[in-house]
N, C-alpha and C positions, 0 to 999 in steps of 0.2 A: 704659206703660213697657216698653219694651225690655229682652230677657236679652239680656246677652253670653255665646255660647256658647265656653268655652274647648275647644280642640283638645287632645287629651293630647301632650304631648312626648315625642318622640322618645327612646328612654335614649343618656342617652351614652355616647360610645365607653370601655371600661376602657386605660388604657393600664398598661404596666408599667412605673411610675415608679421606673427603677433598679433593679430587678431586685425589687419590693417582691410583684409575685404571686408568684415565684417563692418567694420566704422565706414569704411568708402561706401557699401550698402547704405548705413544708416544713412549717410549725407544727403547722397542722394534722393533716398525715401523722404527726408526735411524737404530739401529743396523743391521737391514736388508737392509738400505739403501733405503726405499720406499721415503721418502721424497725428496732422492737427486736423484730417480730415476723419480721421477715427476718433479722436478725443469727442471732436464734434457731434457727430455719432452718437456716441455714447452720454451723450449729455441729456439730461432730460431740459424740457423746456422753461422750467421757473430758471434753472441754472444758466441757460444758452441770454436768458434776457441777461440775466445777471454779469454776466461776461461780456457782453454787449456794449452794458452802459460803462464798466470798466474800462473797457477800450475807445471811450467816448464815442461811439457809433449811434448810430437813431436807425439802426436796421431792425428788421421784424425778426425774432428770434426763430421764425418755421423757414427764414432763409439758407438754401445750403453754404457749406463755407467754398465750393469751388463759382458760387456767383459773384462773392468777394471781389473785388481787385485784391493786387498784392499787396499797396503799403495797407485796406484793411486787415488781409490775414495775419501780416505780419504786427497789426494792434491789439487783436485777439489773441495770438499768441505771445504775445509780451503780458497782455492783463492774466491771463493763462499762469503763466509763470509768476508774475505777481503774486499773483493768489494763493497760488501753491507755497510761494515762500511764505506767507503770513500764516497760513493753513499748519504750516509745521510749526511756525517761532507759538503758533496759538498750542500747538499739542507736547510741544516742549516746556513752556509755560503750564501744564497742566498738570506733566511728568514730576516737574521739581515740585508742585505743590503737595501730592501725594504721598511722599516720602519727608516721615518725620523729620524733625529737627533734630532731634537727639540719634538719629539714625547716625550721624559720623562721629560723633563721642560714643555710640557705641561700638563701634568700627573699632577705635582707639582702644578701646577699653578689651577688647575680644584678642587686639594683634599684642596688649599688656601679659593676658595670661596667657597666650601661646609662648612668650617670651619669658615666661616663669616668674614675671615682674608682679606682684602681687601689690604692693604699696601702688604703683602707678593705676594698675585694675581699679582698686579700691575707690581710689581718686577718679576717674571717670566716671565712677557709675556712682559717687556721691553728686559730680555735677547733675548726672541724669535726674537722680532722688530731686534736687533741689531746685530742677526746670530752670536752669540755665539757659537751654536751647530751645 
């Protein structure tokens, strides 16, 4: 009787099904904490106490974050992202204050005489005259 001897195959090519090593990288880079270990980094020290006590910690802030234990990094990183969302709803908040009030009656008033609507025109930008908004 005859062996058939098999030939080992070739591996096949990886490809990056939609950007999927890219995200499989990032996970991994999280999982190991490179990202919050750069954030950390990059943090000057008033801000690192600051983040600190947000994560309920009583660490010294010139501590590196790989001396952490895990469930700490992973309080720092939740006060982290806390922050960051408050950080935006504050700059969002700041955005809509900036822009007039009368800014969307005159929106209306601009999309009236594109529209050849001149009585409607009129009428917007009488409310504007008379600080409606």
């Amino acid at each position: 009787m005859n062996k058939v001897a098999h030939l080992p195959r070739p591996p096949r090519p990886q490809t990056d099904r939609a950007g999927f090593g890219a995200l499989r990288a990032e996970l991994h880079s999280r999982a190991a904490d490179q990202d919050l270990i750069q954030v950390w980094a990059d943090l000057p020290h008033a801000e690192r106490r600051f983040v600190l006590k947000s994560a309920g910690l009583q660490e010294d802030a010139t501590v590196q974050i790989r001396q952490l234990a895990k469930p700490e990094r992973e309080a720092v990183r939740a006060a982290i992202h806390r922050m960051s969302r408050y950080a935006n709803g504050l700059k969002d908040q700041l955005n809509q204050r900036t822009q007039h009030p009368s800014a969307e009656l005159a929106s209306h008033a601009r999309q009236a005489i594109a529209e050849g609507n001149t009585k409607a025109a009129l009428h917007w930008l009488s409310l504007i005259e008379k600080g409606v908004a």
